[in-house]
Steps between C-alpha positions, in 0.01 A plus 500: 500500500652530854707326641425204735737418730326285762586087547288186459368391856409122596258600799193720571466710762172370722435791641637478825848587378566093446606376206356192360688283277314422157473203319416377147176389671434737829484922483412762294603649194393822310507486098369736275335357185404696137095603550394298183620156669264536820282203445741262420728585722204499832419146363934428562517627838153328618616177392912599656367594765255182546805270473718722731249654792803632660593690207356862411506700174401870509433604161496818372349568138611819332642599117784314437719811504458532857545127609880563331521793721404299806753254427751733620317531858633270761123413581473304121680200408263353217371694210247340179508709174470459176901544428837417665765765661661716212913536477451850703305291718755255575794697517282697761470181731859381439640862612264538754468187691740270273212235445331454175137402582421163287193557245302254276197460303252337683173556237368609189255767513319704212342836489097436437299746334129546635197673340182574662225212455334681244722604277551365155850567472657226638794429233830688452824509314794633664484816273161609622630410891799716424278785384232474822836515694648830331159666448496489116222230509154603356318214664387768764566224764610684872841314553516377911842325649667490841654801504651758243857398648726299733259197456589184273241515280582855379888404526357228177278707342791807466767241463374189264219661361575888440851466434592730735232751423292667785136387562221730327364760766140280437619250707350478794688398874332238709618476877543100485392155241158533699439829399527453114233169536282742648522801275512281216153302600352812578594708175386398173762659277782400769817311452755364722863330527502268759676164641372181401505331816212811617298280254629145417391305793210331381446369857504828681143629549605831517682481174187324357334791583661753335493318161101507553603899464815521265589270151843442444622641196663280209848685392636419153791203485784575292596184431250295455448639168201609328244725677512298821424623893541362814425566880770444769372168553835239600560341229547855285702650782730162473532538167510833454231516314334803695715797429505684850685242748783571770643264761471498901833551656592489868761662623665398871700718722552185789824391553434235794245212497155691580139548389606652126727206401213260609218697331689559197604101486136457571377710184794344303361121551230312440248601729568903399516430158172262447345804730654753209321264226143464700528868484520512148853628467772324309768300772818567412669213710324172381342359197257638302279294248276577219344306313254552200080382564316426210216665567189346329277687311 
């Protein structure tokens, strides 16, 4: 990593070599935000940004390895990712700039699994999504995700799922989320790793679309006992029911009262967090309910 030496600024430069004071409500920010979190996070800033016209957020979606690297740029002040600043990490920032940037959950997310519409396999236990992952599968399913490295959802994959082991050479790099929908509704035999919130929003058309294309797959739950699976619906990600979930961290490099603080308090509170459930993510910040329907025969 290099080193990063520059300091945290209150003001943007307006481009007449004036500096304009920011505010938690007035100027502009530039955060970088993990690829598989785009929808939920465009729904955030139209709403922040509703409540606070003054206010912009320039987001930049890219694998989550590369939003840490940005964090070291004087130009980024707010990263989302899908884990907080490692020791290295923070003794980096405390030698560097002697500030340790405050982190927190925010969400739960899980990793779906989509099939093409037409497929008949549409069930999985963890052993047979460990095997499409190393290549020793003989489902004959072409295995699509994000990226072969540096994004989040391989970072899982190698990490929670593998054990550490590489991914199979049949598995197949997609440039973004979007990407695997579409090679996944356009290829029978196709299977991909992707966010939920690319397709839990029951009240985004464009999501609704894609399901007309892709089934979500059902992934065996290891505690539920007996032969039991689940989809990343809520209520299994809250209860850890579905096997493949991860949380939604921030991380803040602001020192002074300005755009990040107020977006991050903004995600943190109510309004974020009911946005974070509408989405079908887990909020990590208020209550969550379940409660068991008797469902009638």
């Amino acid at each position: 990593m290099g080193l990063w030496a520059g300091s945290l600024w209150c003001g943007c430069n307006n481009g007449n070599g004036k500096i304009n004071q920011e505010t938690p409500t007035s100027g502009t920010i530039n955060i970088s935000v993990d690829e598989s979190f785009k929808p939920i996070i465009d729904s955030q800033i139209k709403v922040f940004e509703s409540s606070f016209p003054d206010a912009r957020i320039v987001v930049h979606y890219k694998a989550e390895a590369d939003c840490f690297r940005d964090l070291t740029n004087d130009s980024t002040r707010l990263i989302i990712v899908t884990r907080k600043l490692n020791k290295d990490e923070e003794k980096f920032y405390e030698n560097s700039v002697h500030f340790d940037p405050p982190s927190g959950i925010l969400a739960y997310d899980a990793i779906a699994v989509i099939v093409n519409g037409h497929s008949a396999d549409t069930i999985f236990t963890m052993k047979e999504i460990a095997e499409l992952l190393d290549g020793t599968s003989k489902k004959g399913l072409q295995v699509v995700m994000d990226g072969v490295s540096a994004t989040s959802t391989v970072r899982y994959a190698i990490d929670s799922v593998l054990k550490g082991r590489p991914l199979g050479k049949n598995v197949q790099a997609a440039r973004s989320s979007e990407q695997v929908l579409n090679f996944v509704s356009d290829n029978s035999n196709a299977i991909g790793f992707i966010g939920v919130s690319w397709i839990g929003d029951q009240d985004d058309p464009s999501q609704l679309s894609f399901l007309k294309k892709v089934k979500v797959a059902a992934i065996s739950c290891e505690t539920c006992g007996g032969e039991t699976y689940v989809e990343p619906y809520q209520a299994n990600i809250y209860l850890k029911r579905y096997p493949m979930t991860r949380g939604v961290y921030y991380i803040l490099k602001e020192n002074f009262d300005g755009i990040g603080n107020n977006f991050v308090n903004f995600l943190q509170y109510e309004r974020g967090q009911l946005i974070f459930r509408r989405a079908y993510l887990v909020p990590a910040r208020m209550s969550f309910e379940v409660r068991d329907v008797q469902m009638k025969p």
